[in-house]
Phi, psi and omega in degrees: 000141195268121185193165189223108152295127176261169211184125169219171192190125191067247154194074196222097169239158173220136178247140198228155182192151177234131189212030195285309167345293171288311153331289186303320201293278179315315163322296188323305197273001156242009151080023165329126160289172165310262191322301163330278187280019141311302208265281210313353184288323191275298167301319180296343187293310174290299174346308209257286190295344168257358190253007176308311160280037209230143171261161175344133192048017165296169161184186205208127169245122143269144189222153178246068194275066165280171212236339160331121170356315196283348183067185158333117152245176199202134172213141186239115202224152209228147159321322204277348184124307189325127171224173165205182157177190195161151169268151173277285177299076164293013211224340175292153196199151197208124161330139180309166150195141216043047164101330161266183216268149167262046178294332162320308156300329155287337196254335173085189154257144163180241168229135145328116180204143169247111231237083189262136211242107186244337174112004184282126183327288184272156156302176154213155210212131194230154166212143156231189171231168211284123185262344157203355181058032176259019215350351163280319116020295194307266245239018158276305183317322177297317016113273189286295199288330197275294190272348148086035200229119176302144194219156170217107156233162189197124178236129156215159159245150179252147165255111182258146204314311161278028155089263110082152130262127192271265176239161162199145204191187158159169184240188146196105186263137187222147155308108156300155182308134171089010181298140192282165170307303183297224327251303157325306173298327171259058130251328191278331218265308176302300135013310175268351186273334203288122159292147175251164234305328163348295203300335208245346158307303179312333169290353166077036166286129134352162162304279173304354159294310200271333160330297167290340166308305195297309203271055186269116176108335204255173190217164197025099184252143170213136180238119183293321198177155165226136186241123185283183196221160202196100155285146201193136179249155163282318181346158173198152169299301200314281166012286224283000183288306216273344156304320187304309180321316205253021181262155153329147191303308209269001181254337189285323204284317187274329140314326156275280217323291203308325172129331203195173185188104184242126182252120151235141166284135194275325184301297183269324180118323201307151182218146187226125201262173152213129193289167163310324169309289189308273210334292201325298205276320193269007177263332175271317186302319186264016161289307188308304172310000000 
């Protein structure tokens, strides 16, 4: 089961996630290459672990705007568990290195930007720019320049020979304020020891397995919470009426003449047809108006 544990020790918390499910679920529904799903599996991973400490009807969005093959990736996560995201290029693939996925390289140089939906008139939207395009790399820089907040994160995906997620998964462990010199030094020391998160989804560890892993050695570990995980779209037929509804007369108008009308959505893939008849009755319901 796909779920994100929260976790502390010391003065120490860590958010933890198994996240393979929803990962295959987004490959599957936008037709993800290897490198596509590595890397947008690995954003949506972080999304949902940056969106952990978010309160109820909270969200987040991360985009990743590299120069890379893979194009814009985008991922959008919730308190509640919930994600979505999509690649522009899914279909893209660049030769191994050293024997792994080149996502450093599908994702390119550019900019980060994390967007948080707060209940605030306006979002607020923090940016750095992209530092090796492995994104947990990525979005640790992010992290200490925008939030000012010191971090260890780690995202991986397995990819399996057929295309499949294998595992997927990442953390983001942080020092609470006041945190000791040791207690920062066995945290750096557990970081470099640590296997990776792939290997130990594969292995069939838990949220909280990989939780315990990291605070392996820490002392009064207490786990706070579990959150199950989703890929889950907002889409909708009704939504997708009421985008139709607010285009201009002559494009609605040039759409029944066409006969038909199909919207798809970039977070999920879902495609939504409407016959001539619906254009009709929703071009006449907003005439009515």
């Amino acid at each position: 089961m796909d779920c994100l544990c929260k976790a502390t020790a010391e003065d120490v918390r860590v958010y933890a996630a198994v996240t393979t499910g929803l990962v295959g679920e987004a490959a599957r529904r936008h037709r993800c290459g290897a490198l596509a799903t590595a890397a947008l599996g690995r954003v949506l991973t972080g999304a949902l672990l940056l969106a952990a400490n978010l309160k109820n009807r909270e969200c987040l969005t991360v985009k990743f705007q590299g120069d890379g093959p893979l194009g814009q990736i985008v991922a959008d996560a919730s308190a509640d568990g919930a994600a979505r995201g999509y690649v522009v290029h899914p279909d893209a693939e660049l030769p191994l290195t050293n024997g792994k996925l080149s996502v450093g390289q599908g994702v390119g140089r550019g900019l980060l930007y994390v967007t948080r939906f707060t209940g605030l008139k306006e979002p607020v939207t923090g940016t750095c720019e992209i530092f090796s395009g492995e994104i947990a790399e990525d979005l640790t820089r992010y992290l200490f320049q925008s939030e000012q907040t010191p971090s260890g994160v780690g995202l991986g995906v397995l990819v399996g020979r057929n295309g499949e997620t294998e595992a997927a998964g990442g953390f983001i462990v942080q020092p609470l304020p006041g945190a000791s010199e040791e207690t920062l030094s066995r945290l750096e020391k557990t970081l470099a020891e640590l296997r990776p998160v792939s290997a130990m989804v594969k292995d069939g560890l838990s949220a909280e397995g990989i939780a315990s892993e990291i605070l392996r050695g820490f002392s009064d570990v207490h786990v706070l919470s579990e959150t199950e995980l989703a890929f889950r779209c907002q889409c909708s037929r009704a939504r997708t009426e009421e985008i139709l509804s607010t285009l201009r007369d002559e494009d609605l108008d040039q759409l029944t003449e066409d006969g038909q009308a199909e919207v798809c959505c970039d977070f999920c893939g879902e495609k939504y047809h409407f016959s001539k008849e619906e254009l009709q009755e929703i071009r006449g319901r907003r005439g009515a108006n």
